[in-house]
C-alpha positions in Angstrom: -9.4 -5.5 3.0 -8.2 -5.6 -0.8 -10.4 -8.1 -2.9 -9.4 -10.3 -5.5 -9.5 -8.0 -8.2 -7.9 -5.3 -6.7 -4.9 -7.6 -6.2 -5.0 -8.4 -9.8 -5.7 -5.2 -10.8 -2.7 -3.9 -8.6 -0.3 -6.7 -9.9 -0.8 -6.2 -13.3 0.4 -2.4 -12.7 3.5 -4.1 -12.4 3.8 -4.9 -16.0 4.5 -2.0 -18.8 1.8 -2.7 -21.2 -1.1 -3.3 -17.9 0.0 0.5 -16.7 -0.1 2.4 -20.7 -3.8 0.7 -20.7 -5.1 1.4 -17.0 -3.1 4.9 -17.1 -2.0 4.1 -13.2 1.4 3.1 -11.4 2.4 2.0 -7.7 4.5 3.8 -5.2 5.8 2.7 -2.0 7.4 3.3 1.1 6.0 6.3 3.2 8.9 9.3 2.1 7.7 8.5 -1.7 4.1 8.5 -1.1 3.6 11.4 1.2 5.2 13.4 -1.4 3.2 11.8 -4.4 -0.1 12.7 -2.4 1.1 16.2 -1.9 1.9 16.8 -5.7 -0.2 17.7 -8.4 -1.1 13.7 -9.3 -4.3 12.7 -8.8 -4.6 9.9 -5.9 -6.3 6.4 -6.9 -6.0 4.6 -3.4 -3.4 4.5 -0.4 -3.1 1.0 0.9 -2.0 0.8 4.3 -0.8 -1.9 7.1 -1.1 0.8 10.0 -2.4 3.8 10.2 0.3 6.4 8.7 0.0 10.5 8.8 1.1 11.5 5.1 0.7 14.9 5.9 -1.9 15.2 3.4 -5.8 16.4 2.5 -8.3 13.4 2.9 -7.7 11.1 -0.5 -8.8 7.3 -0.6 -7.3 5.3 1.7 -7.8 1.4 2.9 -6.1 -0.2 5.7 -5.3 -4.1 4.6 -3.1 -7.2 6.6 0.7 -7.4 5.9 -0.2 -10.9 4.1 -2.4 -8.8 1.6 0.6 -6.3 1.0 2.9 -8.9 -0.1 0.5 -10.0 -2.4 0.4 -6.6 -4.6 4.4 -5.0 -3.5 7.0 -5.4 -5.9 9.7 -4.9 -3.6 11.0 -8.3 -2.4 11.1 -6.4 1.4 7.3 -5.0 1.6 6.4 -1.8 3.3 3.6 -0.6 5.4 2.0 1.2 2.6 1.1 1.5 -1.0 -0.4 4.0 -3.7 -2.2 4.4 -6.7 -1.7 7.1 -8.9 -3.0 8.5 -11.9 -0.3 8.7 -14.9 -0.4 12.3 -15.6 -0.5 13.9 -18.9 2.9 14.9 -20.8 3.6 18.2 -20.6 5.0 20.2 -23.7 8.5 21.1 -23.0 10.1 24.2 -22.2 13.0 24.9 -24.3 14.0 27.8 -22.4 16.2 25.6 -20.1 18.8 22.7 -20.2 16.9 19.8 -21.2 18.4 16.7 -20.5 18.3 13.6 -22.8 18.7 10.1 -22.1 19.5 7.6 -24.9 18.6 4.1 -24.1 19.3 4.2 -20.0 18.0 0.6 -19.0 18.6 0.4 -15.3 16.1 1.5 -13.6 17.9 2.1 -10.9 20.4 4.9 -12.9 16.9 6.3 -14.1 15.3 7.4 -11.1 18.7 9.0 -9.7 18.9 10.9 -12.5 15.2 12.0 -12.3 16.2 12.9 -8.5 19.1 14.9 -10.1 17.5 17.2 -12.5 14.9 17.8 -9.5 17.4 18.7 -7.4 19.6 21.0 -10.2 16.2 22.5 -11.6 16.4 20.2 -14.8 12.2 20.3 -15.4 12.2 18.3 -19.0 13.9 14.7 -19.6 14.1 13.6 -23.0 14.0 9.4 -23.2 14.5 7.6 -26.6 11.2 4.4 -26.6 14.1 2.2 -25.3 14.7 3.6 -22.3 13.1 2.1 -18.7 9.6 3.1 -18.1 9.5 6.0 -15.9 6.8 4.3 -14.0 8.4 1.6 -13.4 7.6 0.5 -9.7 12.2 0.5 -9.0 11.9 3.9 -10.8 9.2 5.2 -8.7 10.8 4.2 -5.9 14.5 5.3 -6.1 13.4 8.9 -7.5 12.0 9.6 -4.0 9.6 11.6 -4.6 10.8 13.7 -7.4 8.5 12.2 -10.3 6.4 14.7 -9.6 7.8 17.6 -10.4 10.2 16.3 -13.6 8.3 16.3 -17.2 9.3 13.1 -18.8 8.7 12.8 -22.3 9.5 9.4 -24.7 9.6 9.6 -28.2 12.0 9.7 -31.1 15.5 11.2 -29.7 16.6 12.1 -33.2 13.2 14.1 -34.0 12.7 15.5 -30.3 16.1 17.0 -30.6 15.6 18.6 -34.1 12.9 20.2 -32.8 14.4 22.3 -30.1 15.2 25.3 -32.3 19.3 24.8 -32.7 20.1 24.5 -29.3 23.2 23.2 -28.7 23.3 19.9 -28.1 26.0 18.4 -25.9 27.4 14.8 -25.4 29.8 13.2 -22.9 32.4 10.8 -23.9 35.6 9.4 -23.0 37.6 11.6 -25.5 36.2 15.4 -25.5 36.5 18.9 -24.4 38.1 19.3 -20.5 34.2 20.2 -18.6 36.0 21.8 -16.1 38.3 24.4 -18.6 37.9 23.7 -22.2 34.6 24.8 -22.9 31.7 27.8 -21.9 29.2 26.0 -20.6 25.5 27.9 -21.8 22.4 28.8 -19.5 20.4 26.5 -21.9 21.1 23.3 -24.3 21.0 19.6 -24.6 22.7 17.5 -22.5 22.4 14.1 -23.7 23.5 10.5 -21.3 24.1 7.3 -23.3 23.5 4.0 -22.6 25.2 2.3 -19.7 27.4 -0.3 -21.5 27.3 1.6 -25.2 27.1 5.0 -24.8 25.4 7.6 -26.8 24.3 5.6 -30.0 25.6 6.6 -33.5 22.9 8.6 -35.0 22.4 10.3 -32.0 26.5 11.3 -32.1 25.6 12.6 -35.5 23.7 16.0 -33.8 26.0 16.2 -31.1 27.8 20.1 -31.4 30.3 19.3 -28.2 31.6 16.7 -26.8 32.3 16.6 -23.0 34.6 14.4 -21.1 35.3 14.6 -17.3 38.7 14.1 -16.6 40.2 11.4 -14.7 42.2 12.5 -12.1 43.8 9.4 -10.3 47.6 8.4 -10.8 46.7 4.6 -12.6 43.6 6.0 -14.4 42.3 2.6 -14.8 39.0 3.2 -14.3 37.1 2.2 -17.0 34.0 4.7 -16.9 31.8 6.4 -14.5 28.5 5.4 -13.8 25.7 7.2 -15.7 24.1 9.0 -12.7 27.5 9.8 -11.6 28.3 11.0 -14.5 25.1 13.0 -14.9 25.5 14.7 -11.3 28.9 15.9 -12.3 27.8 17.4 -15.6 25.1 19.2 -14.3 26.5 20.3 -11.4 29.3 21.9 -13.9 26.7 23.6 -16.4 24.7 25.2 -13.4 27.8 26.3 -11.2 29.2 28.0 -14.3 25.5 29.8 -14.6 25.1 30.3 -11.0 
């Protein structure tokens, strides 16, 4: 059973401002919360509407009706089960790698692909401008499958995060740019920066870009207007570690 202040408590978490001041977040669906529980983060509560082997040490667990899950899911199609976590603290960055940076990504849809991304190209630091969707953002959560746990996320100032990195080089894709498949030598470590989905990388962040990227179109009309952001993301780091491989 989940009281009344649990299901307020839970609720709230789906607001932005309600997780910063409790320091937790929700995860659902059994693929993301088995691997939550067998990360690193520290485990709140596991709600439950049947029992469910999550392959897992003993952590808190409750079992509740599925009229009591639809009260605290924020998916519009509930599942059996739902978690609690502990926001973690930000790691520092390593600069020893690519680091990738995302400038104003909104949907957070795009953001948890990406985060899926990195985890699976070895990508372990994300750069995201204040603007950009909360990473614990219950669609977030649930479309990086997983992968949270093992991607350091870091918000802040773009501009200043990027000054700081010692003069790595700090690459940018756009329409117009360097071929990524023959125009350019692609480095073991850098900046890869991902604007906006409708805008692009934003002007002062253009300003401390040292190459511009552009994957080439390759159909007969080329009347595609842009590639998605994860798309474009995939492609781009696919490119920088198969050169590197």
């Amino acid at each position: 059973m989940v009281t009344k202040n649990q299901i307020k408590l839970i609720k709230s978490l789906h607001q932005k401002k309600y997780r910063k001041q409790y320091k937790l977040f929700i995860a659902e669906g059994i693929k993301v919360i088995r691997e939550l529980v067998n990360s690193s983060l520290e485990v709140e509560c596991v709600y439950c509407t049947e029992e469910i082997d999550f392959e897992a040490l003993s952590f808190p667990k409750k079992m509740i009706t599925t009229e009591e899950m639809k009260k605290i899911s924020a998916l519009i199609t509930v599942s059996n089960c739902l978690g609690i976590f502990k926001i973690p603290e930000v790691e520092k960055p390593d600069y020893s790698d690519l680091i990738l940076a995302l400038d104003d990504i909104r949907d957070p849809g795009n953001l948890g692909t990406i985060i899926r991304l990195c985890d699976w190209f070895g990508i372990k630091n994300i750069f995201c401008t204040e603007e950009t969707v909360d990473v614990y953002n219950p669609k977030v959560v649930q479309a990086t499958m997983g992968s949270l746990s093992r991607v350091n996320i870091v918000y802040g100032n773009l501009h200043q995060m990027i000054n700081e990195t010692k003069n790595l080089p700090v690459y940018g894709t756009f329409m117009e740019g360097k071929n990524i498949y023959k125009q350019i030598k692609l480095p073991q470590k850098g900046i890869i920066v991902m604007g906006n989905e409708a805008n692009g990388i934003s002007d002062s962040i253009q300003q401390l870009i040292t190459e511009r990227l552009t994957i080439p179109r390759f159909g007969d009309l080329q009347q595609t207007e842009s590639l998605n952001v994860a798309m474009a993301a995939s492609i781009v780091l696919s490119e920088f570690r198969r050169i590197n491989f």
